[in-house]
C-alpha positions in Angstrom: 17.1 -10.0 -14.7 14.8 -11.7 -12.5 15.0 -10.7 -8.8 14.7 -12.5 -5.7 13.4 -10.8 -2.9 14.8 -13.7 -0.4 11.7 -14.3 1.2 11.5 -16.8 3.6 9.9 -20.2 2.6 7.6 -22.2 4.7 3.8 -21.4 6.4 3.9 -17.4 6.3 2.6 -17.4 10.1 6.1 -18.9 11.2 8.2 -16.7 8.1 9.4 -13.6 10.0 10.0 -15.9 13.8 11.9 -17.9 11.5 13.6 -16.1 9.4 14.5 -13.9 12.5 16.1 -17.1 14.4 18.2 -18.0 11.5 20.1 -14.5 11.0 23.4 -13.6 12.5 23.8 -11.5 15.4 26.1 -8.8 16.2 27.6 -9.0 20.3 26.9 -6.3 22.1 30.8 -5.3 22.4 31.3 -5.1 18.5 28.0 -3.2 18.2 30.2 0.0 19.2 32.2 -0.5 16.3 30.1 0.3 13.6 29.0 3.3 12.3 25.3 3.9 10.3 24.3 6.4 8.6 20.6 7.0 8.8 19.0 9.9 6.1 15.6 11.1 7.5 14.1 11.4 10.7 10.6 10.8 10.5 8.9 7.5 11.8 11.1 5.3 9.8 14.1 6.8 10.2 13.5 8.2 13.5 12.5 4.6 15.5 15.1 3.1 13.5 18.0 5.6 14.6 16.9 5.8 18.4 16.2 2.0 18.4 19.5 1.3 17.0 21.3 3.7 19.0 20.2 2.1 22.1 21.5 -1.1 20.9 24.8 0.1 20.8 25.7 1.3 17.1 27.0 4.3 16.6 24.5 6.2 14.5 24.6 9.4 12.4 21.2 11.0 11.5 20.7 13.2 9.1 17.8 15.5 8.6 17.3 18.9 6.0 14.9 20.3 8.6 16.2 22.1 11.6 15.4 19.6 13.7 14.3 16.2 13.7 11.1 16.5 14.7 9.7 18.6 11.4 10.4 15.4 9.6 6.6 15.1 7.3 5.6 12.5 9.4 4.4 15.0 11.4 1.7 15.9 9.1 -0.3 12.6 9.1 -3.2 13.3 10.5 -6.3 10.3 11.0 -4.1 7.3 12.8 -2.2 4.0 12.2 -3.9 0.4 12.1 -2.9 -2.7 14.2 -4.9 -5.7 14.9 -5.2 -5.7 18.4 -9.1 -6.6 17.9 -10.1 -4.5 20.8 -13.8 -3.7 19.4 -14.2 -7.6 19.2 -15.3 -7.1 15.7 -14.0 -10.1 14.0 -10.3 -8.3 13.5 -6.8 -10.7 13.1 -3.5 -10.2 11.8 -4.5 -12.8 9.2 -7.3 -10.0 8.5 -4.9 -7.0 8.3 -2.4 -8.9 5.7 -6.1 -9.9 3.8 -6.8 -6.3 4.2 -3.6 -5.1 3.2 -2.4 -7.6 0.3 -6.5 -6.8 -1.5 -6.1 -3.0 -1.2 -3.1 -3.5 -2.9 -4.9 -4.6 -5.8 -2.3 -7.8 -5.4 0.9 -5.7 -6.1 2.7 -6.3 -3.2 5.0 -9.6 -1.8 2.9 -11.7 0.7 5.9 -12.1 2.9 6.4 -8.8 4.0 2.3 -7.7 4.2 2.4 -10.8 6.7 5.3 -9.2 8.9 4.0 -6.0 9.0 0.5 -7.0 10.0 2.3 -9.4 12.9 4.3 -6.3 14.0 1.2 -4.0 14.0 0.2 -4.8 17.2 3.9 -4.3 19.1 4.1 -0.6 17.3 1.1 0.4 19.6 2.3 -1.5 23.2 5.8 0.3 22.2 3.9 4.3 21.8 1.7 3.3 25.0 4.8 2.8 26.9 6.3 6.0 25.2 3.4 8.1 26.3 2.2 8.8 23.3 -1.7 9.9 23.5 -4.2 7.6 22.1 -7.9 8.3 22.1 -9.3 6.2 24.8 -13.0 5.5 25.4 -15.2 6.8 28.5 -13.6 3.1 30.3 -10.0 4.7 29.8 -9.5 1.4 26.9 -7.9 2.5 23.5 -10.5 3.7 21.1 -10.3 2.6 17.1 -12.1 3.9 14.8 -12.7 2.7 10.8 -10.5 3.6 7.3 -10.6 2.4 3.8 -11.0 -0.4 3.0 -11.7 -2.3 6.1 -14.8 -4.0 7.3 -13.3 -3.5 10.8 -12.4 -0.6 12.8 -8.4 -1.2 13.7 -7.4 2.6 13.8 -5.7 3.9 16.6 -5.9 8.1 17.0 -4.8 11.1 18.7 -7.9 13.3 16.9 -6.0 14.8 14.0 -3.0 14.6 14.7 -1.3 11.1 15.1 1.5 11.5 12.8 2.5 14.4 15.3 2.3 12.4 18.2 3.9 9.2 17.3 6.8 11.5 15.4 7.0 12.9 19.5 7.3 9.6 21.0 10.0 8.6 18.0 11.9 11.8 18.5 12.0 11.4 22.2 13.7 8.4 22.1 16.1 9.5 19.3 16.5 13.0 21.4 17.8 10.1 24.8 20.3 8.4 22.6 21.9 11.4 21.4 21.9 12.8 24.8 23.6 9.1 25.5 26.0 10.0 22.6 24.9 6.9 20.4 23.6 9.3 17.8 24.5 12.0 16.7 22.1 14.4 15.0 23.0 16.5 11.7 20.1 18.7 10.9 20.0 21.0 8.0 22.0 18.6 5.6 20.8 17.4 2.6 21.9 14.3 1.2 23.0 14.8 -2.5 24.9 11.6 -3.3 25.8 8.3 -2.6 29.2 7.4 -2.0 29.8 3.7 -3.4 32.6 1.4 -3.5 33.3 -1.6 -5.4 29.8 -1.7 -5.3 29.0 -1.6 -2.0 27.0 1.5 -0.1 30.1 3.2 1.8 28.6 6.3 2.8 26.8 9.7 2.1 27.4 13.2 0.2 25.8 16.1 1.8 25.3 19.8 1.5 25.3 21.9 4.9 22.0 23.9 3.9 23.0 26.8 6.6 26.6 27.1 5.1 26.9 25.9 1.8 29.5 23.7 2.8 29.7 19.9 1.2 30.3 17.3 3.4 31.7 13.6 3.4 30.0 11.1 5.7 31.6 7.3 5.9 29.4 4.4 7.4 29.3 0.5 7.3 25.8 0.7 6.1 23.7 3.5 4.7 19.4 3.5 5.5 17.3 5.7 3.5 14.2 6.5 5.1 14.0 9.5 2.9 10.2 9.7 2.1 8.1 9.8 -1.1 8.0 11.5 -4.4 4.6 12.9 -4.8 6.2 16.1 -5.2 6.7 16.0 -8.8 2.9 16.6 -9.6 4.3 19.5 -8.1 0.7 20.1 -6.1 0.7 17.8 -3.4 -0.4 17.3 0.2 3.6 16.7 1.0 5.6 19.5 2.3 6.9 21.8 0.2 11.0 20.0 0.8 9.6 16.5 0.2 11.7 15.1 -2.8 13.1 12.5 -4.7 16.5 13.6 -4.3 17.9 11.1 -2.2 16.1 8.3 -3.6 17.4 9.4 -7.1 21.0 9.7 -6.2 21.2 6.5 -4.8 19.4 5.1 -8.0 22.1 7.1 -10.1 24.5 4.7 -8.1 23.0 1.8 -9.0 20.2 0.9 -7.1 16.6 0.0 -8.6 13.6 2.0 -9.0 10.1 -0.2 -8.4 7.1 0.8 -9.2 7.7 4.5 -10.0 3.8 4.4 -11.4 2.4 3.5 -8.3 1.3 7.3 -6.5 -1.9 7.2 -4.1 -4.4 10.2 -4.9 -5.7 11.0 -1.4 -9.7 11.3 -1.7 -9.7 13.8 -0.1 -7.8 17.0 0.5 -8.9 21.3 -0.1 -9.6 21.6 -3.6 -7.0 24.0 -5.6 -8.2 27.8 -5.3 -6.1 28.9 -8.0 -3.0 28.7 -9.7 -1.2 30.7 -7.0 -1.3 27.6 -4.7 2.2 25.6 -3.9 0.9 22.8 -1.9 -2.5 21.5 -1.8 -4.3 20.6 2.1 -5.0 16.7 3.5 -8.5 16.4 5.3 -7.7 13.3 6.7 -9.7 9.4 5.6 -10.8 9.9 9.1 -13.7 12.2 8.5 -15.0 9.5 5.8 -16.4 7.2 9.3 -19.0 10.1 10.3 -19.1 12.5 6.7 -21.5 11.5 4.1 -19.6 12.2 0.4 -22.7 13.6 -2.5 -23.1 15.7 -5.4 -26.2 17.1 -6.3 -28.2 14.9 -8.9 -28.5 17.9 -11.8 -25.6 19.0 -13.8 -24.3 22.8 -12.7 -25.7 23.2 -10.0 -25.5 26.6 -8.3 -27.7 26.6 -5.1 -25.8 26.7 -1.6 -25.6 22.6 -0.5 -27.7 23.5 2.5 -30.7 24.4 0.2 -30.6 21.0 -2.0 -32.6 18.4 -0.6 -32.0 15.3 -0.3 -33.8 13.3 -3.0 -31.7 15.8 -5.4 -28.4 14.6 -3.6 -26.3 11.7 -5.1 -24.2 10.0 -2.2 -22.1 8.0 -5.0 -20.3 6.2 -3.0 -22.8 4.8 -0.8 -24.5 3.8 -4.2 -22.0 2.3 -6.1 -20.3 0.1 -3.0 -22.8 -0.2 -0.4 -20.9 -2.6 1.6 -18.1 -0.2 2.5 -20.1 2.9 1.5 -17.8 6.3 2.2 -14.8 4.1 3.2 -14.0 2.8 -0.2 -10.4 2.9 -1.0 -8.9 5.6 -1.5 -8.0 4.8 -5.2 -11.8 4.0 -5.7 -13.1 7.0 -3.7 -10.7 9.5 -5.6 -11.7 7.8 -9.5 -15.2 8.1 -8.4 -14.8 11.7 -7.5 -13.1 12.7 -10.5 -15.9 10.7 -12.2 -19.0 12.8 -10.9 -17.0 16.0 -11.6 -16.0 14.7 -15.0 -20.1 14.6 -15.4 -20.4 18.4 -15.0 -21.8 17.6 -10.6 -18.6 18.9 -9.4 -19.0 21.9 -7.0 -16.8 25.1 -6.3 -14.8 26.7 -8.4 -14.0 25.5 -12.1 -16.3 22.4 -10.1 -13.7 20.3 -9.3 -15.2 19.3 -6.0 -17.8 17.3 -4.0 -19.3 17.9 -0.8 -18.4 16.2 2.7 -21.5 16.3 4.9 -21.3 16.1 8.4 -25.7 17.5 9.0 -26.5 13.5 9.8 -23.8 12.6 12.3 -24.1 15.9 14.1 -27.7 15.3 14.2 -27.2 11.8 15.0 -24.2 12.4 17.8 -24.2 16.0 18.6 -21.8 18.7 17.8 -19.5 18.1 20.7 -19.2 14.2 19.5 -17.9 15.3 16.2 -15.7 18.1 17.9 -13.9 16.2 20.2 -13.2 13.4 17.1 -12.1 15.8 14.4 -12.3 19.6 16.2 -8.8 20.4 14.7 -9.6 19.1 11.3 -12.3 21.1 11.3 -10.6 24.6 12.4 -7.8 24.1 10.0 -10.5 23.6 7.4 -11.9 26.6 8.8 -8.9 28.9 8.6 -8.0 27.7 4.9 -11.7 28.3 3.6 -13.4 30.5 5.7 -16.2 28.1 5.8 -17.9 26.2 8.7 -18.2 22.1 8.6 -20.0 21.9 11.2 -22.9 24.3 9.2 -22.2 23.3 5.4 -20.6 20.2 4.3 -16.9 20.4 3.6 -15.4 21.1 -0.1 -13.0 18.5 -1.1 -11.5 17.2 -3.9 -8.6 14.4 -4.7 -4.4 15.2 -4.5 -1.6 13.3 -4.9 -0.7 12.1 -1.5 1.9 9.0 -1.2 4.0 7.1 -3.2 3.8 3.3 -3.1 6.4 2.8 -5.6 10.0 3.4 -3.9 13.7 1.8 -4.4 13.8 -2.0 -4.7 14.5 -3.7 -1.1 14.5 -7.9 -0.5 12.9 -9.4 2.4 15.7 -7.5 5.0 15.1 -4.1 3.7 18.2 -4.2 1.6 18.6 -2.4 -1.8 20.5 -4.8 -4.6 23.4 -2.7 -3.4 25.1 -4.0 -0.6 24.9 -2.4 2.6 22.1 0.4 1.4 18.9 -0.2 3.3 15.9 1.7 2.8 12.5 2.0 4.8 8.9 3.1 5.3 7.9 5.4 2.0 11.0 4.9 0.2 10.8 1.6 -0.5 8.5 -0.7 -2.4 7.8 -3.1 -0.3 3.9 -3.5 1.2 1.6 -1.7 -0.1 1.5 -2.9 -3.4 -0.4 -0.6 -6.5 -2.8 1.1 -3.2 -1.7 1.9 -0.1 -5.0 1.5 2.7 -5.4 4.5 5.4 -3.5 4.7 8.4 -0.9 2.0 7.1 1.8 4.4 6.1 2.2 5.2 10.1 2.4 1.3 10.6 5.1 0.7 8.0 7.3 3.3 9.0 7.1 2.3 12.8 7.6 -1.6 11.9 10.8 -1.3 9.3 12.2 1.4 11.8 11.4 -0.3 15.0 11.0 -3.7 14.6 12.9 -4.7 11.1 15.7 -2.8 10.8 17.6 -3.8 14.1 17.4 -7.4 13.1 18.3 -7.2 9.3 21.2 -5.1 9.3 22.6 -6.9 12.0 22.9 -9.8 9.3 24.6 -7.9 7.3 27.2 -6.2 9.2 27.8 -9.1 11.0 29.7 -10.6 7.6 31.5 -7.5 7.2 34.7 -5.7 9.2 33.7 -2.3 10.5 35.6 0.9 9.3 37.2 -0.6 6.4 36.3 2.3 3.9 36.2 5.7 5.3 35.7 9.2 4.0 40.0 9.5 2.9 39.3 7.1 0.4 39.0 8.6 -2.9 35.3 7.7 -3.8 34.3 10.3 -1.5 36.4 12.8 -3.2 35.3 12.3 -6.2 31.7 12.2 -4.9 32.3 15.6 -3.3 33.7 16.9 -6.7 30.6 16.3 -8.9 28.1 17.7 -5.9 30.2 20.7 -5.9 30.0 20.9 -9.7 26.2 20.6 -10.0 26.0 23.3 -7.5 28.0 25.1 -9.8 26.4 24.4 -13.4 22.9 25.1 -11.4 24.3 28.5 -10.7 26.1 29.3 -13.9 22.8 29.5 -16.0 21.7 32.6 -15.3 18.3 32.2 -17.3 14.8 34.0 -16.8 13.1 31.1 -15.1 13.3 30.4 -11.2 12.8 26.5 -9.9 9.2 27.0 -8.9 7.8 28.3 -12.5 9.4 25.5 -14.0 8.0 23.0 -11.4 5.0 24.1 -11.9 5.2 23.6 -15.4 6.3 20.1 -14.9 3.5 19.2 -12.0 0.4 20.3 -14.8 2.4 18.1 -17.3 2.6 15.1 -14.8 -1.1 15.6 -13.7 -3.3 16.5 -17.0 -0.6 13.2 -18.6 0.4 10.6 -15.8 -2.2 12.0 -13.2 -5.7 9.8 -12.1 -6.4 8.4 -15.4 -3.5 7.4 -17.9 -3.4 6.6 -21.0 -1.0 5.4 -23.6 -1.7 8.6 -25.8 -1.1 10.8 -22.7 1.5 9.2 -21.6 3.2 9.3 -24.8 2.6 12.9 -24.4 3.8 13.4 -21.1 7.4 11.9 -22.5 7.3 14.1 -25.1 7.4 17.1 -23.0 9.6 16.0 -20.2 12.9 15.7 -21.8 11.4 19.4 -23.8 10.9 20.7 -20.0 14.4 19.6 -18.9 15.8 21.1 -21.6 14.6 24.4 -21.2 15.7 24.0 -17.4 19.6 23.3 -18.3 19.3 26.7 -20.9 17.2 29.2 -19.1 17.0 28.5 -15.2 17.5 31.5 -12.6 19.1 31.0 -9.4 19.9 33.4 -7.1 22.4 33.9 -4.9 25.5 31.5 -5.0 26.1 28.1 -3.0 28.0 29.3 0.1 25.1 30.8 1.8 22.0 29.6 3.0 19.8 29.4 -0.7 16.6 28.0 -0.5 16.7 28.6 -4.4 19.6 26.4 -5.1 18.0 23.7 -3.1 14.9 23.5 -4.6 16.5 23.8 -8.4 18.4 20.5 -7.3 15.5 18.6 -6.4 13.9 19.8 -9.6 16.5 18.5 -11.6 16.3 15.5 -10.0 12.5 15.3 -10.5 12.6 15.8 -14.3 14.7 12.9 -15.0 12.5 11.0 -12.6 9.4 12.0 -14.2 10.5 10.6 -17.1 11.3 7.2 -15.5 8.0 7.7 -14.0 5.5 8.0 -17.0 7.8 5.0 -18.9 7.0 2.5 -15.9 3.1 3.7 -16.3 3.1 3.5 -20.3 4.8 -0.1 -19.6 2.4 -1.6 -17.2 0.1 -2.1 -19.8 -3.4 -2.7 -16.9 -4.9 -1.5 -14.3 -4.4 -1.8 -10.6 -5.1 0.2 -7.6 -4.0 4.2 -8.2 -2.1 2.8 -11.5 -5.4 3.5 -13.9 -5.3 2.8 -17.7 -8.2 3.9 -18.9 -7.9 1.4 -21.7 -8.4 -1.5 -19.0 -11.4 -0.6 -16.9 -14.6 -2.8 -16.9 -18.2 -1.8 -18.2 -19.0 0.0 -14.6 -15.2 1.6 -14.9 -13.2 -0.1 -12.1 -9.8 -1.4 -12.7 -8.6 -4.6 -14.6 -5.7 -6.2 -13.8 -3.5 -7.8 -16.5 -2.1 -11.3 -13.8 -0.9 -13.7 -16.8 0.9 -10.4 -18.0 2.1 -7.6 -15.0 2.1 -10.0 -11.9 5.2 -8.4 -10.6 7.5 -5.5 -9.1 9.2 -3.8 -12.4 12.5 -2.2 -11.0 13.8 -0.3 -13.3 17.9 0.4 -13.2 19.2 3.9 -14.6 21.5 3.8 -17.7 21.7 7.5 -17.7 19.3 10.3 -18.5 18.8 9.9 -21.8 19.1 6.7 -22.2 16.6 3.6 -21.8 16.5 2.8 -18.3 16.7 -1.8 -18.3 13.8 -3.0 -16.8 14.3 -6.3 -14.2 11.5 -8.3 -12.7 10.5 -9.7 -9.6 7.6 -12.1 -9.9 4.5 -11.7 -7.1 3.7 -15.4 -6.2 0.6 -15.4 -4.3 -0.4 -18.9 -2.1 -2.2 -17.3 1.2 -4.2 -14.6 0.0 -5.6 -16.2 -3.5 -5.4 -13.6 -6.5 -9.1 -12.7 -7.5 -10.6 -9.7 -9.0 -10.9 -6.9 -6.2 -14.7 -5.4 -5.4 -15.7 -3.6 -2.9 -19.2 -3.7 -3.7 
């Protein structure tokens, strides 16, 4: 099938005024008559709960932390772009959809790059006004500072932490409106399946993670803003309950995958100490404007990095792309990486590692300078390694980080089924085959804040609120076959808990589907899946039982989850026969080993629809027309 993701026609500058005149509203007396459900509360699902709460709609939010505020968001760390132009360096929104639609590697609909670039600069008048605490400069103006893949520094920061404070100035907002009683928060529920009827999204499944109890929730729509699946490399700078669950169930229902191939390994992150690690640690792209990233020149070298000097020092990056120099892309950054260790220049142990220098800048700007910018980078560093950055360069090395692939939406957010919407990570939509710095903050703020309230207005303005509810027998029957996964999860009784077995499936996901691909390891990789989820179903161990608090149980669900995904995963890879942004063939790189595109061939989103777990999933298309931002091979040279 070919899809349409209803784009708006017409100059792109006008698309999203336009398109936003010729929806249908909802009055502000019927907005009190429908109920939405909205799963996750980080940016995306946070600003889009309080913002639709204050309109009026009666929300229902549901979150597995213990409160809405531990949503991942929290953990971004070096800030979210907008192209305010404040530094008067030449920035414009036209140059942010450039910026965003090339570091895509042209993998991404023009439409909705334009709208999020034209939004950008709302996102940061709207945290101002929330109080959230942007760097400012010695004038008391908002400081910006430079990420990948820009030529222009459109970053605004609070130090190292900006995820956390936006996620505060969301959460406040969400924390007034259910004070107001528009929402209503359910935290420690996990959403385990989608409740659909006669095709349409009618509501939610969910396990009460404190009780055991499973729950039925009924809405007029259903939003996912549920995250990424970077998870199933197992190691990953996500938190540890980051999953594909929800995603997945709602794909089980009937909604596409896109893109599954499409995962961002982050440049740079705490290389692996050993094999006792469960998550992996995110130095954020921010310490790429002042660090320096080298290897030494000679194979194995074992001198400490302070002693090498520097005509036996190779700062790769700033050799092979001198025009952006250390802020590459992160796809480029993290290839060239593995490339220098792959050489035998790696440092640290089993030298999988290169060095981020900060000697220059510090000499350059001072200590206190490079304290006051990254000071809590550094002491988490610190804690974690027992190693000073501000004496010795850091150690990093790449992890997986993000997942630009997500469930099919069109132009409004919407899923192909009805009344499902999903935002920020867990959709598709913008960042095409590589997402740039600091745009994942931007995309969940813009769908949540600024998209959202206008496109499901459309919809629920063509449909009568409260029709289905949860008596209806979908729901029971939904309730049924949660309750009896829990209990065939249980019932196994093998030798093997989740995390062994996860772990087993994150080394065959990154040795197979991991930086480089191949068709012979990826031909591997589902060769051993469907072996791996075998052995799960026959010899898992889960402790406990299901009416209890079972952190056990939870995680063996999103396991199972992630090995059929895996599977859809590394068949979308094998498929997209090129390269593009994180997606690397190795059989479709150029003589100096940067990627090559396939446009005659792959110039579109594959959504992929589930036909069951071992079956072939069917494969429908969605062609990438490109007419502002002219398709042309990407350098960064």
């Amino acid at each position: 099938m070919i899809l349409d993701g209803k784009c708006p026609t017409g100059p792109i500058q006008q698309s999203w005024d336009k398109h936003r005149q010729e929806m249908k509203l909802v009055n502000p007396a019927n907005k009190r008559k429908f109920k939405i459900l909205m799963v996750g509360t980080g940016l995306a699902g946070g600003a889009g709960a309080a913002t639709l709460g204050e309109l009026g709609y009666n929300v229902e939010a549901f979150c597995y932390q213990d409160s809405a505020r531990r949503a991942h968001s929290i953990a971004a760390q070096g800030g979210i772009n907008a192209a305010k132009n404040y530094p008067n360096d030449g920035d414009s929104i036209y140059r942010l959809f450039y910026d965003t639609v090339k570091g895509g590697d042209f993998r991404a609909r023009e439409a909705d790059v334009w709208r999020l670039a034209q939004v950008s600069n709302n996102i940061i008048d709207q945290c101002v006004a929330q109080g959230v605490p942007f760097a400012r400069d010695y004038a008391g103006y908002l400081d910006n500072r430079s990420f990948g893949g820009a030529q222009v520094s459109r970053t605004f920061y609070a130090r190292g932490q900006t995820g956390q404070q936006l996620l505060l100035g969301a959460y406040s907002a969400l924390a007034r409106q259910a004070k107001a009683g528009s929402v209503k928060i359910h935290a420690r529920r996990e959403m385990l399946d989608l409740v659909v009827v006669d095709g349409v999204a009618r509501g939610i499944t969910c396990r009460n993670l404190i009780t055991g109890e499973i729950e039925s929730h009924w809405g007029d729509a259903v939003v996912l803003a549920t995250g990424g699946y970077v998870n199933v490399f197992y190691l990953s700078t996500n938190a540890m309950g980051c999953s594909v669950t929800a995603a997945w169930k709602a794909a089980k229902k009937g909604a596409y995958f896109a893109n599954p191939c499409y995962t961002q390994i982050h440049p740079t992150c705490i290389p692996q100490s050993g094999e006792h690690q469960s998550k992996l640690t995110l130095m954020s792209e921010s310490l790429r404007n002042d660090g320096r990233i080298w290897v030494p020149k000679k194979e194995g070298e074992k001198r400490h990095p302070n002693e090498i000097p520097e005509e036996e020092r190779d700062y790769y990056l700033e050799r092979k792309y001198p025009s952006f120099g250390n802020l590459a892309p992160r796809d480029i950054a993290s290839r060239a990486a593995k490339e220098a260790c792959d050489d035998k220049r790696g440092i640290g142990p089993g030298g999988r590692g290169v060095y981020l220098d900060y000697a220059a800048s510090i000499k350059r700007l001072g200590e206190n300078t490079i304290r006051e910018r990254y000071g809590n980078l550094f002491e988490m560093y610190e804690k974690i390694t027992d190693e000073n950055a501000y004496k010795e360069p850091m150690r990093i090395y790449p992890a997986p980080h993000y997942s630009m692939g997500g469930l099919w939406v069109d132009y409004n957010c919407m899923s192909n089924v009805p009344g499902l919407f999903v935002l920020g990570e867990a959709n598709f939509s913008v960042h095409g085959a590589n997402r740039l710095g600091a745009s994942a903050l931007m995309q969940g703020l813009a769908d949540g804040y600024f998209v959202i309230p206008y496109t499901i207005a459309h919809y629920l303005a063509q449909i009568t609120p409260g029709k289905i509810k949860d008596d209806h027998p979908a729901f029971k029957e939904s309730k049924a076959a949660v309750e009896n996964e829990t209990k065939k999860l249980l019932s196994i009784n093998g030798k093997k808990t989740p995390a062994e077995l996860h772990r087993e499936l994150g080394k065959i996901m990154w040795n197979n589907v991991g930086m480089a691909r191949s068709e012979q390891s990826l031909k591997e990789a589902l060769k051993q899946i469907p072996e791996l989820r075998e052995q799960f179903w026959k010899n898992l161990k889960v402790a406990g039982s299901g009416a209890e608090f079972n952190q056990q149980l939870e995680n063996a669900g999103r396991l199972a989850d992630f090995l059929e995904f895996a599977e859809l995963f590394a068949k979308d890879a094998l498929h997209r026969d090129e390269s593009c942004g994180g997606h690397f063939r190795v059989e479709h790189q150029t003589e100096d080993g940067e990627a090559m595109r396939d446009d005659e061939n792959f110039c579109y989103a594959a959504a992929w629809e589930f036909k069951g777990a071992d079956k072939e999933p069917e494969l429908h298309k969605e062609p990438l027309k490109f007419e502002n931002v002219h398709l042309a091979v990407r350098s960064y040279k």
